[in-house]
N, CA, C and O atoms as CSV, one atom per row, in Angstrom:
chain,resi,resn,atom,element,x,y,z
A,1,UNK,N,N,25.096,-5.050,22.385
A,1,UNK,CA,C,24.548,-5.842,21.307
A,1,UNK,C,C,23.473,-5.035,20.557
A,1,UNK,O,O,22.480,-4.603,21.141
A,2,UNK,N,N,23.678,-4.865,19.385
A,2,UNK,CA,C,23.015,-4.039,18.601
A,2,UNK,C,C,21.541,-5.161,18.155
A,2,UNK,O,O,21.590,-6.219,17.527
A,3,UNK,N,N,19.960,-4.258,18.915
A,3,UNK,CA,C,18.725,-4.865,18.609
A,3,UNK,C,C,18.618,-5.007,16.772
A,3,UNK,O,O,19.054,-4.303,15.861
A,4,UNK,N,N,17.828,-6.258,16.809
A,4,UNK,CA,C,16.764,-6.131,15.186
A,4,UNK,C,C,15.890,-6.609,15.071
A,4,UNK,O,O,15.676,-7.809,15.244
A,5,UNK,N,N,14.869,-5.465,14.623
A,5,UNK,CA,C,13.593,-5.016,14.438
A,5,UNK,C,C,12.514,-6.697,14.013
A,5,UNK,O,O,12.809,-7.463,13.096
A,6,UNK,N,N,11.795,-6.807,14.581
A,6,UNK,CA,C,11.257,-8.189,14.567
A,6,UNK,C,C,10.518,-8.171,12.846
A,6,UNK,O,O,10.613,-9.260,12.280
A,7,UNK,N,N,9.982,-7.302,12.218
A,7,UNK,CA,C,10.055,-7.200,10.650
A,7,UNK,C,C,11.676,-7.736,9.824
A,7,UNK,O,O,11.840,-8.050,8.645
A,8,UNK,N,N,12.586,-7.690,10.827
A,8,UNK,CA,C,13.825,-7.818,9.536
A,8,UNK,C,C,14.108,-9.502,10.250
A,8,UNK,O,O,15.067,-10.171,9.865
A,9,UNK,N,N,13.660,-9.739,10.735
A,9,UNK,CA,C,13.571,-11.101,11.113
A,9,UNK,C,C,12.986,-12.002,10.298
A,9,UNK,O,O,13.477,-12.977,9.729
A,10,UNK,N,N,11.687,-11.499,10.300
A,10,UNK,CA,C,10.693,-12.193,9.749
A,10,UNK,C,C,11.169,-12.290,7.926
A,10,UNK,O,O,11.343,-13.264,7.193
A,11,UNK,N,N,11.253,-10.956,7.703
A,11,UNK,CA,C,11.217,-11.103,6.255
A,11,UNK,C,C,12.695,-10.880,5.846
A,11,UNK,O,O,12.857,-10.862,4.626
A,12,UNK,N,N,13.498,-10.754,6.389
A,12,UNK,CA,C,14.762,-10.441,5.812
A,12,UNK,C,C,15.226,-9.002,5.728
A,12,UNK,O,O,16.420,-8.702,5.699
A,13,UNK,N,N,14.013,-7.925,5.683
A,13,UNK,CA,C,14.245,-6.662,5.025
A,13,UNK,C,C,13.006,-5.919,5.523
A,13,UNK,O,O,11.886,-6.308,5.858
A,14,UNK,N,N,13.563,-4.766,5.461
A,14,UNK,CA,C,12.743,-3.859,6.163
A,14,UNK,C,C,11.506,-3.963,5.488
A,14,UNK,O,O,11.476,-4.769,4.558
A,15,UNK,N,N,10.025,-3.049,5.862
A,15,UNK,CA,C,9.118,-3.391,5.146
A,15,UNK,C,C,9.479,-1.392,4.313
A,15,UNK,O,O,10.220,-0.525,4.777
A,16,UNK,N,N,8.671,-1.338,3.136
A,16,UNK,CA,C,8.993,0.303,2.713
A,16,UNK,C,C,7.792,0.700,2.993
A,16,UNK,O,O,6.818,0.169,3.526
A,17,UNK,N,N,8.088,2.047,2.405
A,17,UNK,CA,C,6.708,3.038,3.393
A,17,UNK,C,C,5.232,2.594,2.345
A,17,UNK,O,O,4.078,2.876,2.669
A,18,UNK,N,N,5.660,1.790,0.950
A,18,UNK,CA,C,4.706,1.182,0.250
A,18,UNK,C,C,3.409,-0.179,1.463
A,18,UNK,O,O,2.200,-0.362,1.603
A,19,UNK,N,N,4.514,-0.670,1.936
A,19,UNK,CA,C,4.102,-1.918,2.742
A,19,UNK,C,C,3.648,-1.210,4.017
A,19,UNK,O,O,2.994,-1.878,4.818
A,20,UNK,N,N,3.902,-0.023,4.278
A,20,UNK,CA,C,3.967,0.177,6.073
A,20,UNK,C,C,2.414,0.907,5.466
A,20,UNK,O,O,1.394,0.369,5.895
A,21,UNK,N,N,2.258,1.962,4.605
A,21,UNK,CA,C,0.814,2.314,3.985
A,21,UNK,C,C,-0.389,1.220,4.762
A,21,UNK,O,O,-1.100,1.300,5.763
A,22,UNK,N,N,-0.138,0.115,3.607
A,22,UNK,CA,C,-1.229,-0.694,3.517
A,22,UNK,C,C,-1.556,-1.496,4.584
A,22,UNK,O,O,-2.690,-1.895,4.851
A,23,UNK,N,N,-0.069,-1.835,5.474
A,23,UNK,CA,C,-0.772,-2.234,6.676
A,23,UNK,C,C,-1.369,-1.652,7.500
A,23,UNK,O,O,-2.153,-2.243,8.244
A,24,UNK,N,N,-1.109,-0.126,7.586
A,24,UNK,CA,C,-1.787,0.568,8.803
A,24,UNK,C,C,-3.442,0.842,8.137
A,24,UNK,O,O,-4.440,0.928,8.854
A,25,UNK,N,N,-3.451,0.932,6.880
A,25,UNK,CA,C,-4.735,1.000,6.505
A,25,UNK,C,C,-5.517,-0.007,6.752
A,25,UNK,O,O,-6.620,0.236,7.242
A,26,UNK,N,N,-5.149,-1.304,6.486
A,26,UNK,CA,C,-5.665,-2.684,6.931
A,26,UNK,C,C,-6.068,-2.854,8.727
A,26,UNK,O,O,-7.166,-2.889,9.283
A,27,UNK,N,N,-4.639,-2.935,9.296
A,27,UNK,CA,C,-4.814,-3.461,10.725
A,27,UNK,C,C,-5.435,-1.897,11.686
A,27,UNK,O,O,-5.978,-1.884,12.790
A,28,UNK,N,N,-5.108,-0.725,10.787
A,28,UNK,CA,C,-5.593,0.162,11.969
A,28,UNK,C,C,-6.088,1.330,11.579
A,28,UNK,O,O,-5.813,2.349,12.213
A,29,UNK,N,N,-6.904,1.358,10.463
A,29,UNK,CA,C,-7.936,2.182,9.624
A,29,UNK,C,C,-8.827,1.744,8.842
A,29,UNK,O,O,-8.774,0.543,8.574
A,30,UNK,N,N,-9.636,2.364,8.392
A,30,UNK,CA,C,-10.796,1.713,7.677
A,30,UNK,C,C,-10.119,1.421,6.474
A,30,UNK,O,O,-9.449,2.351,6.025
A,31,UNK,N,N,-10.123,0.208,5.744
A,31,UNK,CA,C,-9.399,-0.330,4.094
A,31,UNK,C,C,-10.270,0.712,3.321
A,31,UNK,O,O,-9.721,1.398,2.459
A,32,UNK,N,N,-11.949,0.905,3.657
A,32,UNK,CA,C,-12.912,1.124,2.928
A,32,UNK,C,C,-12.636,2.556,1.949
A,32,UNK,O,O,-12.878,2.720,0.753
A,33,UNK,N,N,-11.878,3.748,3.215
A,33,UNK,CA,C,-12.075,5.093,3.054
A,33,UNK,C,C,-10.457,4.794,2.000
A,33,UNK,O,O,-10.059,5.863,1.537
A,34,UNK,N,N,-9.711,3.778,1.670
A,34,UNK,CA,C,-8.342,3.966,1.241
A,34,UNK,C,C,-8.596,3.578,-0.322
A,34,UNK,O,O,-9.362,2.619,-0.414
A,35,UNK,N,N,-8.167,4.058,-1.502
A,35,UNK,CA,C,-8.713,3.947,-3.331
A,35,UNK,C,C,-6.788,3.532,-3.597
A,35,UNK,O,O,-5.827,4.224,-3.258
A,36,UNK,N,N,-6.792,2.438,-4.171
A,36,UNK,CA,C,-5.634,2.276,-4.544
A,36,UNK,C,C,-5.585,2.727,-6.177
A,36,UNK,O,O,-6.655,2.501,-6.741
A,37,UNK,N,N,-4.550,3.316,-7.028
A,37,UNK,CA,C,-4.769,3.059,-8.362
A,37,UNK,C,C,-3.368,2.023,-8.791
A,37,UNK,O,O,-2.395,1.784,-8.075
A,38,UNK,N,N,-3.593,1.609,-9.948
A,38,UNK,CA,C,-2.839,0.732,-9.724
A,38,UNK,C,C,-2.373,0.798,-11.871
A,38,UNK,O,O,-2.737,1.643,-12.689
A,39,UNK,N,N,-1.986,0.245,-11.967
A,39,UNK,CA,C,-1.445,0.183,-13.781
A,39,UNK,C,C,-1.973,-1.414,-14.349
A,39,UNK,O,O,-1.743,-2.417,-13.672
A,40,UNK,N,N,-2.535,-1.464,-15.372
A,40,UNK,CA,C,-3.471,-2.520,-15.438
A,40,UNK,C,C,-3.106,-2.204,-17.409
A,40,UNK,O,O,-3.853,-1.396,-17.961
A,41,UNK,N,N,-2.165,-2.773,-18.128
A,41,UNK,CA,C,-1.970,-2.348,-19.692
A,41,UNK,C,C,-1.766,-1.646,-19.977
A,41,UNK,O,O,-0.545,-1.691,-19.823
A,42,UNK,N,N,-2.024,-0.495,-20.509
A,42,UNK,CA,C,-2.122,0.625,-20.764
A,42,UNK,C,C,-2.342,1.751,-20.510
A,42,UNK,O,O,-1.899,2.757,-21.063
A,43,UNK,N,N,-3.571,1.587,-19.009
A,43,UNK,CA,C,-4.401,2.692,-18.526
A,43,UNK,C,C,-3.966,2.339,-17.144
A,43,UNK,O,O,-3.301,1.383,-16.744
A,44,UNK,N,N,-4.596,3.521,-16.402
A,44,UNK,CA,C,-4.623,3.314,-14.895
A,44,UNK,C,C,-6.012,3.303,-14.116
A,44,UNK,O,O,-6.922,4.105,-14.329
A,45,UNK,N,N,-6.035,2.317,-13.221
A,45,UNK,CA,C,-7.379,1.647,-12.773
A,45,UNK,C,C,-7.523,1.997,-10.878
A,45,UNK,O,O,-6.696,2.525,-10.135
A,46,UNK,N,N,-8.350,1.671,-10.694
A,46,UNK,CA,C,-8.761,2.156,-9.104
A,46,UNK,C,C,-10.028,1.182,-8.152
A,46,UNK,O,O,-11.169,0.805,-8.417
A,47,UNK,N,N,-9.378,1.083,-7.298
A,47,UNK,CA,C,-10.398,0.137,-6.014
A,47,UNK,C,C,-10.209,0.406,-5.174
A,47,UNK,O,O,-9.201,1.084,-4.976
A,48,UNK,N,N,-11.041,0.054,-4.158
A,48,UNK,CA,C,-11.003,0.273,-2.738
A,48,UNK,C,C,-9.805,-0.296,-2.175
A,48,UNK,O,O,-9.439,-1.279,-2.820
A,49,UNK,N,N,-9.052,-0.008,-1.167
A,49,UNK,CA,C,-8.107,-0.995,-0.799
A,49,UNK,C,C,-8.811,-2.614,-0.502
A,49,UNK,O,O,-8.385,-3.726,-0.812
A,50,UNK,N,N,-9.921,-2.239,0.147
A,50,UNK,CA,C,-10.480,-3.506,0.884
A,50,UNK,C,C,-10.603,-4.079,-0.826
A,50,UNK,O,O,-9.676,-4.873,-0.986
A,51,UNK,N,N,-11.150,-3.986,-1.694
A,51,UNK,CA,C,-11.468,-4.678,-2.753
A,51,UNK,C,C,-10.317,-5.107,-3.549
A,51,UNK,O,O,-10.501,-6.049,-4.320
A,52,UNK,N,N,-9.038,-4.510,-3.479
A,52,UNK,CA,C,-7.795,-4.556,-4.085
A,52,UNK,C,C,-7.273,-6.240,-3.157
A,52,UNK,O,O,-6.989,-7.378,-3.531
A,53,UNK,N,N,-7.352,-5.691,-2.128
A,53,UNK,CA,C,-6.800,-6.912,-1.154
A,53,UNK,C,C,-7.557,-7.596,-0.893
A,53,UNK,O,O,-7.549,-7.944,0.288
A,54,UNK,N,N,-8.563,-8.147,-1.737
A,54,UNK,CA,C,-9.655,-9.039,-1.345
A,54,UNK,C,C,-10.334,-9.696,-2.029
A,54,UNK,O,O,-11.141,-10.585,-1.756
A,55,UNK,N,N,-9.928,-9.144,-3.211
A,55,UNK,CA,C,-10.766,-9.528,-4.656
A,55,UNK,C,C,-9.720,-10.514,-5.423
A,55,UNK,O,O,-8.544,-10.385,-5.762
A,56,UNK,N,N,-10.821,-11.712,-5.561
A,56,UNK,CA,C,-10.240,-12.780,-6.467
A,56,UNK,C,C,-10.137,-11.890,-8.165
A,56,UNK,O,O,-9.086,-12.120,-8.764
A,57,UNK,N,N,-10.793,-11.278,-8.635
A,57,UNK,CA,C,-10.732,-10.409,-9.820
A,57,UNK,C,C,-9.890,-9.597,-9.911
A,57,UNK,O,O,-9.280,-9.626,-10.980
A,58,UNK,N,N,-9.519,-8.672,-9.027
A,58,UNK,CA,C,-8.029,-8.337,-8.554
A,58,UNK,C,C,-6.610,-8.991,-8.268
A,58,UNK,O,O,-5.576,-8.619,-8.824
A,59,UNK,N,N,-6.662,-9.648,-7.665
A,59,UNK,CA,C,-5.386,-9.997,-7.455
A,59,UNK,C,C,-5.111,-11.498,-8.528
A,59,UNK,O,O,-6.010,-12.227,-8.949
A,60,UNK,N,N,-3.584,-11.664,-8.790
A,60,UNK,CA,C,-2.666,-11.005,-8.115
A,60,UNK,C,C,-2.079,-10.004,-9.025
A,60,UNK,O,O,-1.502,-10.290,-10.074
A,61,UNK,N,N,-2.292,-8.599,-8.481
A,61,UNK,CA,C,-1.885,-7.870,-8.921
A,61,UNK,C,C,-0.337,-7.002,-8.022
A,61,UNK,O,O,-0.483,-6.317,-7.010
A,62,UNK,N,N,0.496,-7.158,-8.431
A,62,UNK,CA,C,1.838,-6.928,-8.300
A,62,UNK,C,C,2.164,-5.604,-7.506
A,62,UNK,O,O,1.872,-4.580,-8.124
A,63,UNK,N,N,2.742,-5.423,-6.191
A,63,UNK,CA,C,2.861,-4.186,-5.709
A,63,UNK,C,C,3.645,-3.070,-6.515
A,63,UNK,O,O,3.697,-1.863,-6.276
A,64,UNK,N,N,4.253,-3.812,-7.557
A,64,UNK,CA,C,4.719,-2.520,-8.216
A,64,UNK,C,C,4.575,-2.179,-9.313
A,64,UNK,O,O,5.359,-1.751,-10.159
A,65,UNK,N,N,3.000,-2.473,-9.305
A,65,UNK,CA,C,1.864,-1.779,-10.188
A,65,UNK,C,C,1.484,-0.924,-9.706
A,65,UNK,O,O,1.454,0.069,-10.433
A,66,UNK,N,N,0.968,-0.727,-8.251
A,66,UNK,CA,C,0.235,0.245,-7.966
A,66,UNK,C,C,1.068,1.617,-7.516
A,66,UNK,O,O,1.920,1.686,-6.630
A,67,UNK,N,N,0.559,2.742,-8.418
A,67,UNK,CA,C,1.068,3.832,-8.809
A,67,UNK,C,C,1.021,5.180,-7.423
A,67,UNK,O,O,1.886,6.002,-7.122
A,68,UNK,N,N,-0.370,4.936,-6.821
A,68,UNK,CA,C,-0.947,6.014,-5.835
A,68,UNK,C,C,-1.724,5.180,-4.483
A,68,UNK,O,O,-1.973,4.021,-4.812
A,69,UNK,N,N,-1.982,5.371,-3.633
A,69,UNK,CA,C,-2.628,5.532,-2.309
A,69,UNK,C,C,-3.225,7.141,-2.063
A,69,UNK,O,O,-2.608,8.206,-2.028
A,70,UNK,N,N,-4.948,6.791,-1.880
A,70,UNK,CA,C,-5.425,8.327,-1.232
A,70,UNK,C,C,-6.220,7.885,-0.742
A,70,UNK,O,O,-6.813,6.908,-1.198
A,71,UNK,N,N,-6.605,8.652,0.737
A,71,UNK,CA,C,-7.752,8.390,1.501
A,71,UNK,C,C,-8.630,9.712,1.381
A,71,UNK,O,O,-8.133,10.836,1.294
A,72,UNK,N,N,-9.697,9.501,1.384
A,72,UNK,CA,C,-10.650,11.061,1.091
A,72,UNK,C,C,-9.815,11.750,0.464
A,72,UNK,O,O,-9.140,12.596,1.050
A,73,UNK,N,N,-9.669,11.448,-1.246
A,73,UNK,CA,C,-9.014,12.503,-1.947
A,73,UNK,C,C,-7.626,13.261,-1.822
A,73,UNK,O,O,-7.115,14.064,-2.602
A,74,UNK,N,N,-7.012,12.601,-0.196
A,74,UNK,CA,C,-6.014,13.289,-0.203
A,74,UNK,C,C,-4.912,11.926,-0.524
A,74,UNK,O,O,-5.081,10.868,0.083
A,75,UNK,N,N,-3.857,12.080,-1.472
A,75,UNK,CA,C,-2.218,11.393,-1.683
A,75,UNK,C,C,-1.924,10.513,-0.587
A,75,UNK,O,O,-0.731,10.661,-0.320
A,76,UNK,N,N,-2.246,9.998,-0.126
A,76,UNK,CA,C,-0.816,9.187,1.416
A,76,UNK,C,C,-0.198,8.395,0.610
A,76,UNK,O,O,-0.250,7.437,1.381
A,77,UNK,N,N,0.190,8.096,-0.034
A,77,UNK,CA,C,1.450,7.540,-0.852
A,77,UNK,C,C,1.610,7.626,-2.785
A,77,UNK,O,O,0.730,7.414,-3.618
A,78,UNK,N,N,3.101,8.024,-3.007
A,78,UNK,CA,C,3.017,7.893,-4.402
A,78,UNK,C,C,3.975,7.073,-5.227
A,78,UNK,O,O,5.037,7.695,-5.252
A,79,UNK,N,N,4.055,6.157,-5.787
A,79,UNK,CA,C,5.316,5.840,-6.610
A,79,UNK,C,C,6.433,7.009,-7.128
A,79,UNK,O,O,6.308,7.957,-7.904
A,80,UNK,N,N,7.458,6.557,-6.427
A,80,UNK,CA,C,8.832,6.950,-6.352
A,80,UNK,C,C,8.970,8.237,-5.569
A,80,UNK,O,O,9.818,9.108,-5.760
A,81,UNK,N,N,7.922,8.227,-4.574
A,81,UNK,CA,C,8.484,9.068,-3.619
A,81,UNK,C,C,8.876,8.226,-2.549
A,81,UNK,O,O,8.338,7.123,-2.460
A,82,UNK,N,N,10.149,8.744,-1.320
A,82,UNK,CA,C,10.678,7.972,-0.429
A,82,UNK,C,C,10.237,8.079,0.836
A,82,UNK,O,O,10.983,8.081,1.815
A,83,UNK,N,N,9.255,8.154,0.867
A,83,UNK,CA,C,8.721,8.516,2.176
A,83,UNK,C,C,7.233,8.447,2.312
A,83,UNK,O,O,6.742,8.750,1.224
A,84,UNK,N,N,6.415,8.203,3.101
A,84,UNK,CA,C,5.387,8.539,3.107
A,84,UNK,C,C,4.478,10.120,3.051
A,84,UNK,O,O,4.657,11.007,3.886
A,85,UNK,N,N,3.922,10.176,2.394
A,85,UNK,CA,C,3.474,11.559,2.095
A,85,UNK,C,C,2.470,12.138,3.219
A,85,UNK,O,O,2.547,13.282,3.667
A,86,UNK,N,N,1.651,11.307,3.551
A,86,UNK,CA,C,0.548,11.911,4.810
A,86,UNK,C,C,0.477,11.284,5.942
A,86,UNK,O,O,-0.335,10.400,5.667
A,87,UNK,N,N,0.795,11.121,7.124
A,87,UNK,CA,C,0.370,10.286,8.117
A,87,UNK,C,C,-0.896,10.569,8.454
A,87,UNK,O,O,-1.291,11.597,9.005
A,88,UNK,N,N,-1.698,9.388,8.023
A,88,UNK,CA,C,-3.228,9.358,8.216
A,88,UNK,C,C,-3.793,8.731,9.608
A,88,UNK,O,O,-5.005,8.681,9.816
Protein backbone atom coordinates (compact mmCIF):
# COMPACT_ATOMS: atom_id res chain seq x y z
CA UNK A 1 0.00 0.00 0.00
CA UNK A 2 1.50 3.02 -1.24
CA UNK A 3 1.92 5.85 2.06
CA UNK A 4 0.52 9.73 1.77
CA UNK A 5 2.27 12.37 3.13
CA UNK A 6 -0.02 13.85 5.98
CA UNK A 7 0.36 17.58 4.04
CA UNK A 8 -1.52 15.95 0.94
CA UNK A 9 -4.16 14.97 3.26
CA UNK A 10 -4.68 17.91 4.82
CA UNK A 11 -4.60 20.18 1.91
CA UNK A 12 -5.06 18.17 -1.08
CA UNK A 13 -1.57 19.05 -2.56
CA UNK A 14 1.72 19.14 -1.81
CA UNK A 15 2.94 22.28 -0.06
CA UNK A 16 5.87 24.15 -2.80
CA UNK A 17 9.22 25.10 -1.76
CA UNK A 18 7.33 28.81 -1.64
CA UNK A 19 5.17 27.37 1.43
CA UNK A 20 7.91 24.92 2.84
CA UNK A 21 10.31 28.54 2.99
CA UNK A 22 7.97 30.28 5.21
CA UNK A 23 7.11 27.62 7.39
CA UNK A 24 10.49 26.65 8.42
CA UNK A 25 11.19 30.31 8.91
CA UNK A 26 8.11 30.65 11.14
CA UNK A 27 8.00 27.25 13.16
CA UNK A 28 11.88 26.77 13.18
CA UNK A 29 13.89 30.05 12.65
CA UNK A 30 13.81 33.40 13.62
CA UNK A 31 10.71 35.21 11.16
CA UNK A 32 12.78 38.38 12.37
CA UNK A 33 16.28 37.68 10.45
CA UNK A 34 13.78 36.61 7.12
CA UNK A 35 12.84 40.29 4.56
CA UNK A 36 10.15 39.20 2.25
CA UNK A 37 9.78 41.50 -1.00
CA UNK A 38 6.76 41.29 -2.36
CA UNK A 39 4.95 43.44 -5.65
CA UNK A 40 2.61 46.05 -4.29
CA UNK A 41 1.40 48.27 -8.03
CA UNK A 42 3.98 49.13 -9.65
CA UNK A 43 7.05 48.92 -7.41
CA UNK A 44 8.51 46.32 -5.23
CA UNK A 45 8.19 46.56 -1.39
CA UNK A 46 9.88 44.70 1.66
CA UNK A 47 9.14 43.48 5.44
CA UNK A 48 10.18 41.41 7.84
CA UNK A 49 8.62 38.06 7.46
CA UNK A 50 7.32 38.39 11.06
CA UNK A 51 5.68 41.79 9.92
CA UNK A 52 4.47 40.38 6.49
CA UNK A 53 2.65 37.55 8.44
CA UNK A 54 1.42 39.60 11.09
CA UNK A 55 0.53 42.83 9.99
CA UNK A 56 -3.07 43.90 9.66
CA UNK A 57 -1.47 46.71 7.09
CA UNK A 58 0.00 43.95 5.24
CA UNK A 59 -2.04 41.41 4.66
CA UNK A 60 -3.88 40.13 2.71
CA UNK A 61 -1.35 40.18 0.54
CA UNK A 62 -1.37 37.25 -2.02
CA UNK A 63 1.49 34.59 -2.11
CA UNK A 64 1.97 35.23 -5.56
CA UNK A 65 3.01 38.58 -5.04
CA UNK A 66 5.85 37.95 -3.25
CA UNK A 67 8.78 37.99 -5.64
CA UNK A 68 12.05 37.04 -3.17
CA UNK A 69 12.86 35.50 0.36
CA UNK A 70 16.49 36.49 1.99
CA UNK A 71 17.81 35.96 5.28
CA UNK A 72 21.01 38.14 6.10
CA UNK A 73 21.22 39.33 2.57
CA UNK A 74 21.52 36.03 1.26
CA UNK A 75 18.36 34.67 -1.63
CA UNK A 76 16.60 31.45 0.09
CA UNK A 77 13.93 31.69 -2.31
CA UNK A 78 13.02 33.33 -5.73
CA UNK A 79 9.97 33.51 -7.97
CA UNK A 80 10.09 30.99 -10.67
CA UNK A 81 12.78 29.13 -9.49
CA UNK A 82 11.86 25.30 -8.66
CA UNK A 83 13.50 24.61 -5.88
CA UNK A 84 14.66 26.11 -2.98
CA UNK A 85 17.78 28.08 -3.34
CA UNK A 86 19.53 27.96 0.26
CA UNK A 87 18.81 25.61 3.01
CA UNK A 88 18.97 27.91 5.92
Amino acid sequence: MKQVSKSKIRSGKKKGSLEETISFAIYKDDPLEYVVSYRDKDQIKSASLKDFTGSEELSPVPLTRIVQISKKEKIVWRKGQKEILVKV
